[in-house]
C-alpha positions in Angstrom: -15.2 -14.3 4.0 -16.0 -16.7 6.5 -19.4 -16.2 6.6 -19.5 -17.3 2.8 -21.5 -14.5 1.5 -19.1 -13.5 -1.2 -16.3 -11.0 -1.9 -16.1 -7.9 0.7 -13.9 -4.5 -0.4 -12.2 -2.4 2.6 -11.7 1.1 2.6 -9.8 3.1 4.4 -10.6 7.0 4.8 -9.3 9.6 7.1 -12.0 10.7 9.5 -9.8 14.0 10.0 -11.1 15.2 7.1 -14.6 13.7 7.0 -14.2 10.0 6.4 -16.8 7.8 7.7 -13.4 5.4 8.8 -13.3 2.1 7.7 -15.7 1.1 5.0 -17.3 -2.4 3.7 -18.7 -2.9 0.5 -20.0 -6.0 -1.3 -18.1 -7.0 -4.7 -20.1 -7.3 -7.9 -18.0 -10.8 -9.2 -19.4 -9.7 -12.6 -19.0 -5.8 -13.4 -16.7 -5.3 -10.4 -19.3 -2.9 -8.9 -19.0 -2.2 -5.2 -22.3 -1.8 -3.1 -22.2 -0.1 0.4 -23.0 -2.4 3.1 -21.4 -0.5 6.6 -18.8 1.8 8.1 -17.5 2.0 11.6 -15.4 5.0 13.0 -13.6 3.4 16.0 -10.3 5.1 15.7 -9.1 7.7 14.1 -7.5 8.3 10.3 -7.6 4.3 9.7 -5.3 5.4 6.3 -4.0 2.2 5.2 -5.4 -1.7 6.0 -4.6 -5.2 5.8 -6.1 -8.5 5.6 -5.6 -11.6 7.8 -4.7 -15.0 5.8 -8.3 -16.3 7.1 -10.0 -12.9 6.2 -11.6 -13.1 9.7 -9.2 -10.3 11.1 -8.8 -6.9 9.0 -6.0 -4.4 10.3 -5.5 -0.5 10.6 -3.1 2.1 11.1 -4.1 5.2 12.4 -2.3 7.6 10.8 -1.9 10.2 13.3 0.9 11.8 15.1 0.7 9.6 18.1 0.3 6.4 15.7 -1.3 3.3 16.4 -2.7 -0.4 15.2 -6.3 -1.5 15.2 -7.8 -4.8 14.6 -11.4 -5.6 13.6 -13.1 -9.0 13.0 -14.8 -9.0 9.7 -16.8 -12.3 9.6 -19.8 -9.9 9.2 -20.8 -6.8 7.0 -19.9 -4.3 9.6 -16.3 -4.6 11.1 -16.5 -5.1 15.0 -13.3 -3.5 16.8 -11.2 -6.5 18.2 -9.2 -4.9 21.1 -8.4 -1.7 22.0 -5.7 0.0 19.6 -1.8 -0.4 20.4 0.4 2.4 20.3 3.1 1.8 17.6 5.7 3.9 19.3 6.4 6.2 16.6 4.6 8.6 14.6 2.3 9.1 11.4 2.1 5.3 10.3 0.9 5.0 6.8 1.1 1.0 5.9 1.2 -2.1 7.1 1.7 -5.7 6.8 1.7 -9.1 8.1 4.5 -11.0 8.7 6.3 -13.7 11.1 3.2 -13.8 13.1 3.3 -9.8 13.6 2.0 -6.8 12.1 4.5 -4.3 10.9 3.7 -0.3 10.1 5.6 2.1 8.7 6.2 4.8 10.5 6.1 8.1 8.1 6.5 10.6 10.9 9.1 8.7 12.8 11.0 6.9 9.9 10.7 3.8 11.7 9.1 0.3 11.3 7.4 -1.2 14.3 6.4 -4.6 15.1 3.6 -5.5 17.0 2.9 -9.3 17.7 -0.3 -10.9 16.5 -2.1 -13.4 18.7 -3.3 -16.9 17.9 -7.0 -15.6 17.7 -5.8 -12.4 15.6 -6.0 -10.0 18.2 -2.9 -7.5 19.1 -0.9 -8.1 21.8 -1.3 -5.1 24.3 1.9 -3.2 23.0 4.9 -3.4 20.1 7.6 -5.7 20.6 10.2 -3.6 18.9 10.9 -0.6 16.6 13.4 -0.6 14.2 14.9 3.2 13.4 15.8 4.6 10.3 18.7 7.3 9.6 19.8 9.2 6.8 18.3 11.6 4.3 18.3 12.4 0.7 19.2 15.8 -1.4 15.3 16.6 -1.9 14.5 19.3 1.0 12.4 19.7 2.8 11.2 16.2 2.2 14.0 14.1 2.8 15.3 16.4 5.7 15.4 12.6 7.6 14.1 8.6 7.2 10.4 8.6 5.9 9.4 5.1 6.2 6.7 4.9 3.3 5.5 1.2 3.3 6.3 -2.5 4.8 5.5 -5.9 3.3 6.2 -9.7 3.5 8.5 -10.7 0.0 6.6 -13.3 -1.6 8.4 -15.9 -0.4 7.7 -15.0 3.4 11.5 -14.5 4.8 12.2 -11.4 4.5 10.5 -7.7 5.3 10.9 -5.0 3.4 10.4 -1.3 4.2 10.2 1.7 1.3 11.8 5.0 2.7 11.1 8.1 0.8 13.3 10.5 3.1 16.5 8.0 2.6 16.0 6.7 -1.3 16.3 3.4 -0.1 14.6 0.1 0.4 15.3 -1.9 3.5 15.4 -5.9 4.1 14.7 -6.8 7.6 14.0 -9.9 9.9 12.7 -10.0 13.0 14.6 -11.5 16.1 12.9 -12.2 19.3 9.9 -9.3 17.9 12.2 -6.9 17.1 12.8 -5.5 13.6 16.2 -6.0 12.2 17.9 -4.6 9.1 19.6 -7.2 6.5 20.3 -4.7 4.0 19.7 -1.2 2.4 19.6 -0.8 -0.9 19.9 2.8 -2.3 18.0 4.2 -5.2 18.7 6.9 -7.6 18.9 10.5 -4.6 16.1 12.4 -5.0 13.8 9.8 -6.2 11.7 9.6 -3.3 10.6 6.0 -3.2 7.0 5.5 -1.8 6.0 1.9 -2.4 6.7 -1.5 -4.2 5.2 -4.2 -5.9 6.7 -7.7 -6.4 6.3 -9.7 -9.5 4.3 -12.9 -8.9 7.0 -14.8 -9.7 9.1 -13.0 -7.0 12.3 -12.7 -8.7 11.6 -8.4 -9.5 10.1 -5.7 -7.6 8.6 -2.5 -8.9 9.4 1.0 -6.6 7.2 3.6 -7.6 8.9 7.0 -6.6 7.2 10.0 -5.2 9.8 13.6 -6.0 10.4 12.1 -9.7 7.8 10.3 -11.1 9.4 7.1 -12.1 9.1 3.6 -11.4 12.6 1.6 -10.2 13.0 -1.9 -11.6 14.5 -4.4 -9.0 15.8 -7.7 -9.4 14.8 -9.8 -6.0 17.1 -12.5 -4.3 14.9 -13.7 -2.2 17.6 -16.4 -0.9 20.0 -14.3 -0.2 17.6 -11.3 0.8 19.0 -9.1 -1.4 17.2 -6.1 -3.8 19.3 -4.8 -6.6 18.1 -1.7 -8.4 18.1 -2.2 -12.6 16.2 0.3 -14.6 14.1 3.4 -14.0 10.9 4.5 -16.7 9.0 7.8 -16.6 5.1 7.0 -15.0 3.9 9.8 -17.7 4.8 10.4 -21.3 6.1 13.7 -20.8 7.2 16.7 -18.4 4.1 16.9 -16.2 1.5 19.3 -17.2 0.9 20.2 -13.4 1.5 18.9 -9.7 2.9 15.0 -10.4 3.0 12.7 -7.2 2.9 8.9 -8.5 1.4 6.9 -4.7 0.2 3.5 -5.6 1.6 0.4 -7.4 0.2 -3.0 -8.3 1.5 -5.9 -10.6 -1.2 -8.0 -12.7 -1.9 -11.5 -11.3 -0.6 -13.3 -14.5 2.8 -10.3 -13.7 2.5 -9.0 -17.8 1.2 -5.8 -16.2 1.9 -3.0 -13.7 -0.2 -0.2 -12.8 0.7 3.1 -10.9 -1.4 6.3 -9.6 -0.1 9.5 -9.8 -1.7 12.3 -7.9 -2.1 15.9 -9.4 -2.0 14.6 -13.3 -4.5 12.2 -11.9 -4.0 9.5 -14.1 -3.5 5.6 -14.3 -0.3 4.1 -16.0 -0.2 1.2 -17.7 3.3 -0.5 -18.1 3.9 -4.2 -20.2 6.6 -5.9 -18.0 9.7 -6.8 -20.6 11.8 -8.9 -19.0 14.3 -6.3 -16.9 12.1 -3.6 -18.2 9.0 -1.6 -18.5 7.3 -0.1 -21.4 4.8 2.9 -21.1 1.4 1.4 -22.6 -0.9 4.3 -21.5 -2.5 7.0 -19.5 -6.0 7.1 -18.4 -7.5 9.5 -16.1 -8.4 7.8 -12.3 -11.7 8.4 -12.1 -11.4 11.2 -9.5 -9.1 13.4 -7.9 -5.7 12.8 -6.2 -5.6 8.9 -6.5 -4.0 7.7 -3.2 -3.8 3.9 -3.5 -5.2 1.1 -6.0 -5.6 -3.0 -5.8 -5.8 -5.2 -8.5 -8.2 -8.4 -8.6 -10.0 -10.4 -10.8 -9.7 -8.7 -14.0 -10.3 -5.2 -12.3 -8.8 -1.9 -10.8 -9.6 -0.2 -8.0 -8.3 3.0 -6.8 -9.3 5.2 -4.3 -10.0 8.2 -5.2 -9.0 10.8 -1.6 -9.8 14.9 -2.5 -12.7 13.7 -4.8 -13.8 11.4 -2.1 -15.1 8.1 -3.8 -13.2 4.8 -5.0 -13.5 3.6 -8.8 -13.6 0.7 -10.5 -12.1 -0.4 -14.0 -12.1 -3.5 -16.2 -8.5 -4.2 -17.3 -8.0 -5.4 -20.7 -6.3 -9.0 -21.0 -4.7 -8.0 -24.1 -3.3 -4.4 -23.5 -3.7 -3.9 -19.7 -5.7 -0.7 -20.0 -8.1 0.4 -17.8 -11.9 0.9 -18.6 -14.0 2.3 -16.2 -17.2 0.8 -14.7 -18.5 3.5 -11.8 -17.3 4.6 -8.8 -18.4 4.7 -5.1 -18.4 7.3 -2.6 -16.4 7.8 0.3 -15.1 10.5 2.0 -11.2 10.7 2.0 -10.9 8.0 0.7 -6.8 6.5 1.3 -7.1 2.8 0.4 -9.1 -0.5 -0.3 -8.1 -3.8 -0.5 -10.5 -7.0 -1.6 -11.0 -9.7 0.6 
């Protein structure tokens, strides 16, 4: 932070359902532990945020059916609202990211991706600069009855956008030309898989898609010169048939990339995979700490997931030999849908 007092957590929460908004929280550098220091409610259901290079400027979605983008400065403990929110144009967005000097959502409702240009200061400009709209569906009804844009992110190597769509079982690689969002390729997954959200390798030559409607995680090899995402192999997230209600929702990779981690709601567990070359092995299942595990970040040697129906986010020490979680406590906040570390 620039403020230099140390590491700060954000979480996310939808106030729809009681969340206090967006949440800060000091980081324990030792055990991990998070400490409460502030929440602000300035707009509503701020689901899913992101972090400024500088770590002055934190992001929002407002994941509502009108859909918006919020910035907040965060030199501080409490965030302080930088702007009035932008309309994104499009419906229910549930991520974002920063790329090309824009933030980009994706547009859940809509089955879009909107850009929205970011100012030299890190403020929004006053409205998006372009949307770019999915088609197609997928054999799973109801849910892929049309384009579900899931998530949007930078590849590692900062040319190219990509955007997860669970409605079309694809991935999409897109550019932006003169602020507007524009596709380089689809790549189809397996139908039906449902594709929520991905995780690059830190090396940036694979990606991991973890699929919603069969829990699974995709392996992709990543051409990130030619921009191109080429589906390899797919492994179960849980060791057998589900016991009950199985919707995987996060993914991370492990800094050093010998690990990846997914959430899956309903079984409420933790997977641990060993990354094998083109492949991934099953290591484990732990439980996640709570109830219906929404999203999870990786950093420093621990895992954080946040924890929504149960309403609290929980902390584990990864092990450097086997990946597998241990966990240290857990915070609360109500509906609780993501934190990142800054």
């Amino acid at each position: 932070m620039a403020d230099g007092s140390g590491r700060r957590a954000f979480i996310g929460s939808f106030t729809a359902a009681g969340g206090p908004g967006v949440v800060t929280a000091a980081v324990d550098p030792a055990s991990g532990a998070l400490t409460l220091l502030s929440s602000v409610n300035a707009v509503p259901d701020p689901a899913y945020l992101a972090l400024s290079p500088d770590g002055d400027t934190l992001y929002a979605v407002s994941e509502t059916a009108a859909g918006a983008v919020a910035a907040y400065r965060v030199t501080g403990d409490e965030p302080e609202p930088a702007g009035p929110p932008v309309p994104v144009d499009a419906g229910g967005p549930t991520h974002l990211g920063l790329y090309a000097g824009h933030v980009l959502t994706a547009n859940y409702g809509s089955g879009s991706v909107t850009a929205v240009p970011v100012r030299p200061d890190g403020t929004l400009a006053r409205s998006a600069s372009g949307v770019l709209r999915h088609t197609g569906g997928g054999p799973h009804t109801p849910r892929q009855h049309g384009p579900h844009a899931h998530q949007v992110q930078p590849d590692p190597s900062g040319r190219w956008a990509v955007s997860v769509d669970l409605g079309t079982d694809s991935v999409r690689v897109c550019t932006l030309a003169d602020g507007i969002p524009v596709l380089h390729r689809e790549s189809a997954l397996r139908p039906g898989s449902g594709p929520r959200h991905l995780a690059f390798h830190p090396e940036g030559s694979y990606a991991y898609v973890v699929n919603e409607l069969s829990p699974s995680v995709t392996v992709c090899r990543w051409d990130a010169a030619e921009g191109v995402l080429t589906p390899l192999t797919e492994t179960p997230v849980l060791p057998g048939a589900p016991a009950r209600d199985a919707y995987p929702s996060g993914i991370v990779t492990s800094p050093d990339g010998r690990f990846v981690w997914t959430a899956t709601r309903g079984e409420d567990v933790l997977s641990v995979f060993a990354v094998e070359g083109e492949e991934l092995r099953l290591v484990a299942t732990v439980p996640c700490g709570g109830h219906w595990p929404r999203a999870l970040t990786a950093s420093d040697g621990f895992l954080y997931v946040a924890n929504e129906r149960s309403g609290d986010v929980t902390w584990f020490a990864t092990d450097p030999r086997t990946g597998i979680p241990r966990r240290g406590g857990s915070m609360r906040v109500t509906a609780a849908s993501c934190v990142i570390i800054g």
